[in-house]
C-alpha positions as CSV (number, residue, x, y, z in Angstrom):
1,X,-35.8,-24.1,-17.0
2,X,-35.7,-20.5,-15.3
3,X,-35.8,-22.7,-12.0
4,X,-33.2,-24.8,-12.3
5,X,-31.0,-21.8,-13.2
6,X,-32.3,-19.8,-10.2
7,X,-31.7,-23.3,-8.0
8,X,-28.0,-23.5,-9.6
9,X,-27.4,-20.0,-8.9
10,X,-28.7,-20.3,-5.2
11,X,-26.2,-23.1,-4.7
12,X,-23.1,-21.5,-6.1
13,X,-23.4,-18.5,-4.0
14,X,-23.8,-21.0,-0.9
15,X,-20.8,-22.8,-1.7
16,X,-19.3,-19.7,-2.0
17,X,-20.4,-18.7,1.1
18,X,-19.3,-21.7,2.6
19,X,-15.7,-20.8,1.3
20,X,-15.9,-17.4,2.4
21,X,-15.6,-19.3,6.0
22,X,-12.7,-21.6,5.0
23,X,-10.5,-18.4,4.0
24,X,-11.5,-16.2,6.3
25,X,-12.3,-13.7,3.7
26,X,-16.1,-12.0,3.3
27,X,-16.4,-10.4,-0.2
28,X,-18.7,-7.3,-0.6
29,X,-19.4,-8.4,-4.1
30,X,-19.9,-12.4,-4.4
31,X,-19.6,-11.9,-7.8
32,X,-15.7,-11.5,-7.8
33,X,-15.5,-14.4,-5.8
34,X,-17.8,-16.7,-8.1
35,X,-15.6,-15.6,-11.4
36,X,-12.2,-16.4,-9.6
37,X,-12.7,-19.4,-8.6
38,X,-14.5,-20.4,-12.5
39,X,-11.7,-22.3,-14.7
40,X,-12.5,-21.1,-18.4
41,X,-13.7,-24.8,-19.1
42,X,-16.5,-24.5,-16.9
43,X,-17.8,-21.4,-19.3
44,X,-17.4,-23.4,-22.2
45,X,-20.3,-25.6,-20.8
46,X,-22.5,-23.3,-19.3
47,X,-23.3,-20.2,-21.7
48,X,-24.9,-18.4,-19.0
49,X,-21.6,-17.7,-17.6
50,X,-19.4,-15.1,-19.0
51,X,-16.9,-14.7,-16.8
52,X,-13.2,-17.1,-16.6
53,X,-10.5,-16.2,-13.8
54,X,-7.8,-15.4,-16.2
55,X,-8.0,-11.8,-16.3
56,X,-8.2,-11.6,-12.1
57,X,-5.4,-14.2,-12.3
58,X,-3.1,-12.2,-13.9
59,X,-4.1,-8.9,-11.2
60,X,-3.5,-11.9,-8.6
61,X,-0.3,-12.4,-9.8
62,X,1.1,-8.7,-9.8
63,X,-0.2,-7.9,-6.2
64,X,1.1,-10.9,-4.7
65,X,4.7,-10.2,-5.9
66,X,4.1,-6.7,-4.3
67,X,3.4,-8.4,-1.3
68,X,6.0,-10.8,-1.0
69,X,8.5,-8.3,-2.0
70,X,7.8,-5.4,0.1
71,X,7.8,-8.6,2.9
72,X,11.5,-9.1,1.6
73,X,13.0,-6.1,1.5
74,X,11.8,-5.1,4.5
75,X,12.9,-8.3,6.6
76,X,15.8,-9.4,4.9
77,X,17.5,-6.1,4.5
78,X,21.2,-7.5,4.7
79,X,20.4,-9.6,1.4
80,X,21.4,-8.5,-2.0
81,X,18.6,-8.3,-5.0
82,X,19.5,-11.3,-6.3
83,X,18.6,-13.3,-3.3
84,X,15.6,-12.2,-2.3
85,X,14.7,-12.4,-6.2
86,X,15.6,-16.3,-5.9
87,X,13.5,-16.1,-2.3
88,X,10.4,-14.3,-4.0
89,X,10.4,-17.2,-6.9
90,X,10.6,-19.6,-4.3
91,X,8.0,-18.7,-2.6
92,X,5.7,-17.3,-5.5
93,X,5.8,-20.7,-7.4
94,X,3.3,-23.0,-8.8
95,X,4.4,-25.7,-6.2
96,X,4.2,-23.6,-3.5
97,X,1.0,-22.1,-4.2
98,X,-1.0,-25.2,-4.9
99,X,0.2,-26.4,-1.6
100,X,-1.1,-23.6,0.5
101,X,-4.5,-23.5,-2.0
102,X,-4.9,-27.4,-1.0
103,X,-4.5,-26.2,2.6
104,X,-7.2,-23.7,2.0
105,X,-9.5,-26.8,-0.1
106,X,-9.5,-24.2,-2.6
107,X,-9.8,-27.3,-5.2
108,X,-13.1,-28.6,-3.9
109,X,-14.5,-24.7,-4.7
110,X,-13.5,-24.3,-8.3
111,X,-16.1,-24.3,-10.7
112,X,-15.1,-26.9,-13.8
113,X,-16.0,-28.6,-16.7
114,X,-17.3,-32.5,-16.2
115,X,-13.9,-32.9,-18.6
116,X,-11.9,-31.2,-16.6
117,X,-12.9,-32.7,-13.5
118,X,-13.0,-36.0,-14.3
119,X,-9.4,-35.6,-15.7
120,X,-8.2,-34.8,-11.6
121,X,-8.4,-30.8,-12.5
122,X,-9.3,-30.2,-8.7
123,X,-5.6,-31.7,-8.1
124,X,-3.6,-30.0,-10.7
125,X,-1.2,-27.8,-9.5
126,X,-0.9,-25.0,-11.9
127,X,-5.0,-24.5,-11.9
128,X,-4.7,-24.7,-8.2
129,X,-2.2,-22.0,-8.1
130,X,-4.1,-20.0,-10.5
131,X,-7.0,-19.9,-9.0
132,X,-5.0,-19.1,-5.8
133,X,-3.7,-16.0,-7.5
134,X,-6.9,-15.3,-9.0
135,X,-8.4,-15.0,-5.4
136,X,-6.2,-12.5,-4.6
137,X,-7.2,-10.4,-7.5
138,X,-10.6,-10.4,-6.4
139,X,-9.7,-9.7,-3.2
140,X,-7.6,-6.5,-4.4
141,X,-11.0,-5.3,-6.5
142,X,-13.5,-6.2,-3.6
143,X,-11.6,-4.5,-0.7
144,X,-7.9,-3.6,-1.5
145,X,-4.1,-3.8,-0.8
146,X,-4.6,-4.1,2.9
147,X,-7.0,-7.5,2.7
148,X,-4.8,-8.9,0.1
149,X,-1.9,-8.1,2.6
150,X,-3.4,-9.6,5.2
151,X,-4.6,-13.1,3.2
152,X,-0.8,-13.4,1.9
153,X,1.1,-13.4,4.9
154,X,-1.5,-15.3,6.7
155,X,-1.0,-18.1,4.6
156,X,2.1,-17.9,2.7
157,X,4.3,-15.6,4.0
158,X,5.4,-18.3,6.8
159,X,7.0,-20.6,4.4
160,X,9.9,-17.9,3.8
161,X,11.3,-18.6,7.2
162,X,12.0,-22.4,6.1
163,X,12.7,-21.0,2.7
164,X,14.9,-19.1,3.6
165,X,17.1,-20.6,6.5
166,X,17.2,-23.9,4.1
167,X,18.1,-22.2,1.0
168,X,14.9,-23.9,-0.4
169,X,15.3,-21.6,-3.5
170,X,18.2,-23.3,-4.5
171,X,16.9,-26.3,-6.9
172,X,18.4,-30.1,-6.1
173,X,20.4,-29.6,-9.7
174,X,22.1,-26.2,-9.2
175,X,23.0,-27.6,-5.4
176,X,24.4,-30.7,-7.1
177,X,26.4,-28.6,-9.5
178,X,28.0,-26.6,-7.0
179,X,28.9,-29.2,-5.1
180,X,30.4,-30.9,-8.7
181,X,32.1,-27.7,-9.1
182,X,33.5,-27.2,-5.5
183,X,34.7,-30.5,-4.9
184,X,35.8,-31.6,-8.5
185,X,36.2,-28.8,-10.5
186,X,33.7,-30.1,-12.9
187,X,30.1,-29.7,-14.3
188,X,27.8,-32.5,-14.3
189,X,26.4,-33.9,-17.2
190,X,23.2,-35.2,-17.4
191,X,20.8,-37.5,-19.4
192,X,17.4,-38.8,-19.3
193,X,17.6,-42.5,-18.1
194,X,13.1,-42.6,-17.5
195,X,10.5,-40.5,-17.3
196,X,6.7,-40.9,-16.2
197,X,3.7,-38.8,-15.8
198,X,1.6,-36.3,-17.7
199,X,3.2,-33.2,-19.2
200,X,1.8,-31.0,-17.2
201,X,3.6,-33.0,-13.9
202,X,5.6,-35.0,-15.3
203,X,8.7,-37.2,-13.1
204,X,12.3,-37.5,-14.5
């Protein structure tokens, strides 16, 4: 029993090291890594593990709006609060972030429960972009602002340029409505005619 765990432990820190590679990142403390990329469904099954990536998630989360927004006001210093607000969510998103963490095969490194997994939890966006933001709160406890600096705008900060000459932080429905409202003086009204998916991604 004590070598299985020691052989299970000796793989997980070499698929860790393996992703170190990918991201171009090498942790000081593996550890950090390891509990970042561990959904809390995965602890549930193995009691040895303690640790879940919520708490670093949320520490994710806070330095990677400092990031972006320092990005913002200093580049777009001609644009009002409100705009580089809608820029920021734009960018910041769960779409957005499960795109860049599928660039990154972030979903092939995260540590899950058989349920989990064999529901397509290596796919699902919001644990994608979690464990995205969760990365970035190790990173900020491992070795700082700078690193986690550096990470962000080597692969996310790019999008803003399309983002932003696009308008992409302008949904489909609020470019519909001003359109409506321009053209015709009126709001739209809308209603559901069919919907399809799970809740979590669900198609209207």
């Amino acid at each position: 029993m004590e070598y299985l765990a020691l052989y299970m432990k000796k793989t997980e820190m070499n698929k860790i090291e393996e992703f170190e590679k990918i991201i171009g990142i090498s942790f000081v403390n593996k550890e950090l890594l390891k509990d970042a990329l561990t959904h809390r469904s995965y602890v549930n099954e193995h009691k040895e593990c303690k640790t879940n990536n919520e708490r670093l998630e949320f520490l994710g989360d806070a330095v990677l709006e400092l990031v972006v927004s320092d990005y913002l006001y200093n580049k777009y210093f001609d644009r009002a609060e409100g705009e580089l607000t809608s820029f920021r969510s734009a960018l910041v998103k769960t779409e957005s972030l499960a795109e860049t963490a599928t660039t990154l095969n972030i979903g092939e490194y995260m540590l899950l429960s058989k349920g989990e997994e064999d529901t397509g939890g290596r796919e699902k966006s919001y644990l994608l972009a979690n464990t995205f933001e969760a990365i970035i709160g190790g990173m900020y406890l491992d070795s700082g602002y700078s690193s986690c600096k550096e990470f962000i705008h080597a692969h996310l900060i790019e999008k803003l340029t399309d983002i932003v000459k696009n308008r992409l932080d302008i949904d489909s429905k609020t470019k519909i409505q001003e359109m409506a409202q321009a053209k015709y003086k009126v709001t739209p009204i809308y209603e559901v005619i069919n919907e399809q998916g799970p809740d979590h991604d669900k198609e209207f």
